[in-house]
C-alpha atoms as a printed R data frame, in Angstrom:
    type eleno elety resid chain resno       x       y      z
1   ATOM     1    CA   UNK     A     1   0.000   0.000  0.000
2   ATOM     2    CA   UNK     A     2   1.126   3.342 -0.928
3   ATOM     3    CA   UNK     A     3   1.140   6.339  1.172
4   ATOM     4    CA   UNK     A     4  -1.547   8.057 -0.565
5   ATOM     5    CA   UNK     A     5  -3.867   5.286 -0.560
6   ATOM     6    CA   UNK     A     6  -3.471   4.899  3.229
7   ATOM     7    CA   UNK     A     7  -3.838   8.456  4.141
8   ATOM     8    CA   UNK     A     8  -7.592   7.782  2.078
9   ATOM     9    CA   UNK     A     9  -8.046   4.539  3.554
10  ATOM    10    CA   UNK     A    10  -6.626   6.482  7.322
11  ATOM    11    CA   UNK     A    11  -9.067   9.646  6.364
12  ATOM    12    CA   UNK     A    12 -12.098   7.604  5.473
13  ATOM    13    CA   UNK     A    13 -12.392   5.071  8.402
14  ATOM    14    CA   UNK     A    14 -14.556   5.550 11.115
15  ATOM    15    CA   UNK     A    15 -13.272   7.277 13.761
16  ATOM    16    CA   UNK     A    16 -14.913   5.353 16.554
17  ATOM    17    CA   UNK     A    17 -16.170   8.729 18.533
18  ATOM    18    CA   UNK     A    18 -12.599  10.148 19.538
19  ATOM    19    CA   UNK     A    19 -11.775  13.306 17.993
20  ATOM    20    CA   UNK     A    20  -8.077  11.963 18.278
21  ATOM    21    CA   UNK     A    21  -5.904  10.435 16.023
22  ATOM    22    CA   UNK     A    22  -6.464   6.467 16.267
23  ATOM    23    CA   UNK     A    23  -4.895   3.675 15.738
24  ATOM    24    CA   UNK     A    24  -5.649  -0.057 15.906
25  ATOM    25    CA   UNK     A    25  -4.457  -2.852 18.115
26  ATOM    26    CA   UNK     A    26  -4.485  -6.520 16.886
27  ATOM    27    CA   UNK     A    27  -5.411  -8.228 20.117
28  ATOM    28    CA   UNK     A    28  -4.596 -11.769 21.065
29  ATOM    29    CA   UNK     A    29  -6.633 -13.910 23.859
30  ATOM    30    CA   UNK     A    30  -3.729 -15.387 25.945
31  ATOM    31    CA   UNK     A    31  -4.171 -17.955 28.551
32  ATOM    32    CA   UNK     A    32  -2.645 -16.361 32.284
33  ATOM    33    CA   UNK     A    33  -2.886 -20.112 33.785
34  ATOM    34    CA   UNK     A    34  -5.002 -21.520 36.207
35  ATOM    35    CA   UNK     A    35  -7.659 -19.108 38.500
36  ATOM    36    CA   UNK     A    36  -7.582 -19.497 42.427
37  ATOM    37    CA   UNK     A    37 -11.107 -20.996 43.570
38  ATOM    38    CA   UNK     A    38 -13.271 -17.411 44.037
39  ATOM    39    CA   UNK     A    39 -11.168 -15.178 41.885
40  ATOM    40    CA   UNK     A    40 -11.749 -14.567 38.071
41  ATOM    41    CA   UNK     A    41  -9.637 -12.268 35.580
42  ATOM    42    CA   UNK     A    42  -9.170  -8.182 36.564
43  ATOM    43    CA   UNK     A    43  -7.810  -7.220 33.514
44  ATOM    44    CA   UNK     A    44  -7.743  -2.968 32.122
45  ATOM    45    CA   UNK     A    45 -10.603  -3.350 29.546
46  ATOM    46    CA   UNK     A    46 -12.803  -5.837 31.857
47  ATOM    47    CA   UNK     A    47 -13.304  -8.114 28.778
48  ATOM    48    CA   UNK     A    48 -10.489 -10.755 30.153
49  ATOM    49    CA   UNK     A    49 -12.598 -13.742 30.545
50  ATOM    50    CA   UNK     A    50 -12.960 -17.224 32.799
51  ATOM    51    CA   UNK     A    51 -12.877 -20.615 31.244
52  ATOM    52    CA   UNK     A    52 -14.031 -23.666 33.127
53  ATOM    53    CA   UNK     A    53 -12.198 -26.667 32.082
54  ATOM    54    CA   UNK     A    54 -11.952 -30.579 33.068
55  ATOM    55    CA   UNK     A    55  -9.206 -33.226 33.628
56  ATOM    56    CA   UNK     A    56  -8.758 -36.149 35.297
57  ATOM    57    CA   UNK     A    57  -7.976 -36.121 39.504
58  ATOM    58    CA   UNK     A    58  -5.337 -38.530 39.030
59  ATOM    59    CA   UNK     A    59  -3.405 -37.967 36.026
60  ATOM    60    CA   UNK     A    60  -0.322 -36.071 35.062
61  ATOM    61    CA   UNK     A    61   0.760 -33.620 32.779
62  ATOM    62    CA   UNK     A    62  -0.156 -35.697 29.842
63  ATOM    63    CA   UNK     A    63  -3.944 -36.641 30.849
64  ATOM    64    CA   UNK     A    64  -6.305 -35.448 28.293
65  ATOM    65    CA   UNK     A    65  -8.071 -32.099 29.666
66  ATOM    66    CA   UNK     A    66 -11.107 -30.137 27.640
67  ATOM    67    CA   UNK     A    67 -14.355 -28.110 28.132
68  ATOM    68    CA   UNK     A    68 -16.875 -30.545 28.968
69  ATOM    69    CA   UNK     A    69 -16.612 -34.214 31.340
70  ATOM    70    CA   UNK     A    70 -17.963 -36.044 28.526
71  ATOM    71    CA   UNK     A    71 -15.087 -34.795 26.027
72  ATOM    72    CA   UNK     A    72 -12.178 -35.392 28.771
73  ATOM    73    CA   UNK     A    73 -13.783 -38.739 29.120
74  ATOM    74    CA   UNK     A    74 -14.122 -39.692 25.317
75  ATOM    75    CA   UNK     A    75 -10.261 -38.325 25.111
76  ATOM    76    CA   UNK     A    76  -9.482 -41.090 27.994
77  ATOM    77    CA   UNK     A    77 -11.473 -43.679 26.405
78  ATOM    78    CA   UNK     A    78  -9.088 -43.340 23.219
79  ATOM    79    CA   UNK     A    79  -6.707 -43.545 24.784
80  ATOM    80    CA   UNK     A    80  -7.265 -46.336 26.714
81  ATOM    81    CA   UNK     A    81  -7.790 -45.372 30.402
82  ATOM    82    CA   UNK     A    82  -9.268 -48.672 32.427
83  ATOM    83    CA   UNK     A    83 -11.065 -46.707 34.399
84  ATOM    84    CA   UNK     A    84 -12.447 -43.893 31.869
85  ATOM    85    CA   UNK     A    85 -16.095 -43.804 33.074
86  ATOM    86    CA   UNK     A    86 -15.652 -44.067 36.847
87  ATOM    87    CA   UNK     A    87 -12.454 -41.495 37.333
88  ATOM    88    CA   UNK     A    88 -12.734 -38.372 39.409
89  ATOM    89    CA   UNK     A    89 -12.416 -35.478 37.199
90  ATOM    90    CA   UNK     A    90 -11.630 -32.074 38.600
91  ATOM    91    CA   UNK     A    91 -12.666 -28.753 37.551
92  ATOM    92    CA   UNK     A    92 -10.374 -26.169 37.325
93  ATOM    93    CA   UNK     A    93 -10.614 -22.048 36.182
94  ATOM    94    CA   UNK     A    94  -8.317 -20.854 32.852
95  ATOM    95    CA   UNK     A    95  -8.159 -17.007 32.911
96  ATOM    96    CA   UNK     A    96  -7.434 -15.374 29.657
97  ATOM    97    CA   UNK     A    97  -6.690 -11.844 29.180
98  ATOM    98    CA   UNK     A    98  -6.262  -9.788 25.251
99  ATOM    99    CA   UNK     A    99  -2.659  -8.677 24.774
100 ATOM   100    CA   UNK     A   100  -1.527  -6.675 22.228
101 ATOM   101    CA   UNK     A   101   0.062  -8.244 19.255
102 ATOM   102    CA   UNK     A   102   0.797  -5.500 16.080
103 ATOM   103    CA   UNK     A   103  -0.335  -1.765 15.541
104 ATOM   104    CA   UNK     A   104  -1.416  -0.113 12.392
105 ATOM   105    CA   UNK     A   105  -3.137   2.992 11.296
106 ATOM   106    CA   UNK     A   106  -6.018   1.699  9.147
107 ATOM   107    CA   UNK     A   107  -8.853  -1.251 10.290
108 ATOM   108    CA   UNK     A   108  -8.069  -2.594  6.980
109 ATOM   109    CA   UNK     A   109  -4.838  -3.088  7.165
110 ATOM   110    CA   UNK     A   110  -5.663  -4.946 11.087
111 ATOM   111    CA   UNK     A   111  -7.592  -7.107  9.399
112 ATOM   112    CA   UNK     A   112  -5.352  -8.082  6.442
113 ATOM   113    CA   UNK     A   113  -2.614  -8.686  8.746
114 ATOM   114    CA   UNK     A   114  -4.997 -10.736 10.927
115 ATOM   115    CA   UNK     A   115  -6.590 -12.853  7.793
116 ATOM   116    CA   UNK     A   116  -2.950 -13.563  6.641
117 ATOM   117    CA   UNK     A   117  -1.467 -15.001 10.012
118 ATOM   118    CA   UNK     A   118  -4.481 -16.153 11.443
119 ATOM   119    CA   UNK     A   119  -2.276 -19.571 11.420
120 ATOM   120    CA   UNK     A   120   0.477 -17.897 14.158
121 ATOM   121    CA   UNK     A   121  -2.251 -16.795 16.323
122 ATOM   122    CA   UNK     A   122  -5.090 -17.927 18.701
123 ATOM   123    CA   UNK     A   123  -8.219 -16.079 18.705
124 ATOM   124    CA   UNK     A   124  -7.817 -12.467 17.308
125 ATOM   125    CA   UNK     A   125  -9.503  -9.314 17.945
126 ATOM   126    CA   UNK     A   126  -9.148  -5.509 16.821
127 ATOM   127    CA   UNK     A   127  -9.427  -2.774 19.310
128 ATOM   128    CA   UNK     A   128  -9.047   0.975 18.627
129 ATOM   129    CA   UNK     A   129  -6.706   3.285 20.562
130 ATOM   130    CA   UNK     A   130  -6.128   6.821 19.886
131 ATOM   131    CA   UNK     A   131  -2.658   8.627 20.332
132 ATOM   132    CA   UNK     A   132  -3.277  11.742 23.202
133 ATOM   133    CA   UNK     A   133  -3.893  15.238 22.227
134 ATOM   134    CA   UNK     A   134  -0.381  16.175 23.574
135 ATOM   135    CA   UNK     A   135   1.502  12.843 21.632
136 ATOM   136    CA   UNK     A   136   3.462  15.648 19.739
137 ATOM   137    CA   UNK     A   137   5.532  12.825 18.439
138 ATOM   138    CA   UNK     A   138   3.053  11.109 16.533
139 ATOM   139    CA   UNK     A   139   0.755  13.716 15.342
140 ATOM   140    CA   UNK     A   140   3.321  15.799 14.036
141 ATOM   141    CA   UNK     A   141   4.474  12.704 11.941
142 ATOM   142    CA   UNK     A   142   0.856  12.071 10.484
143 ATOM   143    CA   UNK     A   143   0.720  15.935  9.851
144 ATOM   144    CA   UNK     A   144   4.113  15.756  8.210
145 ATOM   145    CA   UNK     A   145   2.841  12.939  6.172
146 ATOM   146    CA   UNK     A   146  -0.494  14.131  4.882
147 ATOM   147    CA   UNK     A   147  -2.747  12.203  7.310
148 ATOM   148    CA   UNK     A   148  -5.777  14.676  8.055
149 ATOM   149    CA   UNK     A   149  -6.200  15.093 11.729
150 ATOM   150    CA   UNK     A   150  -9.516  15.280 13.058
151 ATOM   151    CA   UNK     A   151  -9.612  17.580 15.875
């Protein structure tokens, strides 16, 4: 992409209600680890999120694990657990937070970059932010480049 065609594509987008100039994150879901009974994820947008999982009591690090009892115990069946129907399974809390992965200016170019390595990644997600009024830095760099700044 040229420069002119991304100060159109920058000029055009949406501006998501800040009078600032944006840009966007590409957001990964990462996995923290494992949630102490009664706590859940605290995370600076509040969208981290709780995940309830299942594996068996007795196992080790290799035992099958999963969403539901009945896929943890299908997994053990395969595998060929004697006891696959009558094991203790424990439930256990996965807290997953969204990280930041790669910046750009444009939604469109988020997107391309997330359609082209959705294959490196876990679950993906864009999320606008918006450089401060007093970023002198980068707003004299979009001014210096063309970009139109709103505001």
């Amino acid at each position: 992409m040229n420069i002119e065609e991304l100060k159109k594509e920058y000029a055009g987008q949406d501006n998501r209600g800040t009078s600032f100039p944006l840009y966007v994150v590409v957001q990964e879901l990462f996995c923290i680890g494992v949630m102490a009974d009664g706590y859940s994820v605290n995370c600076p947008y509040g969208d981290g999120k709780t995940v309830t999982r299942f594996r068996p009591e007795d196992g080790d690090s290799e035992s099958p694990d999963g969403d539901s009892e009945e896929e943890v115990r299908k997994e053990m069946k395969s595998q060929g657990w004697e006891n696959w129907k009558t094991a203790e399974l424990m439930e256990y809390q996965l807290g997953y937070i969204w990280i930041d992965r790669e910046i750009f200016l444009t939604v469109k170019g988020a997107e391309e970059y997330m359609k082209a390595n959705k294959h490196n990644h876990g679950e993906l997600r864009t999320y606008i932010k918006w450089f401060e009024h007093r970023n002198f830095e980068m707003r004299g760099l979009l001014e210096e480049l063309g970009f139109e700044m709103k505001g």
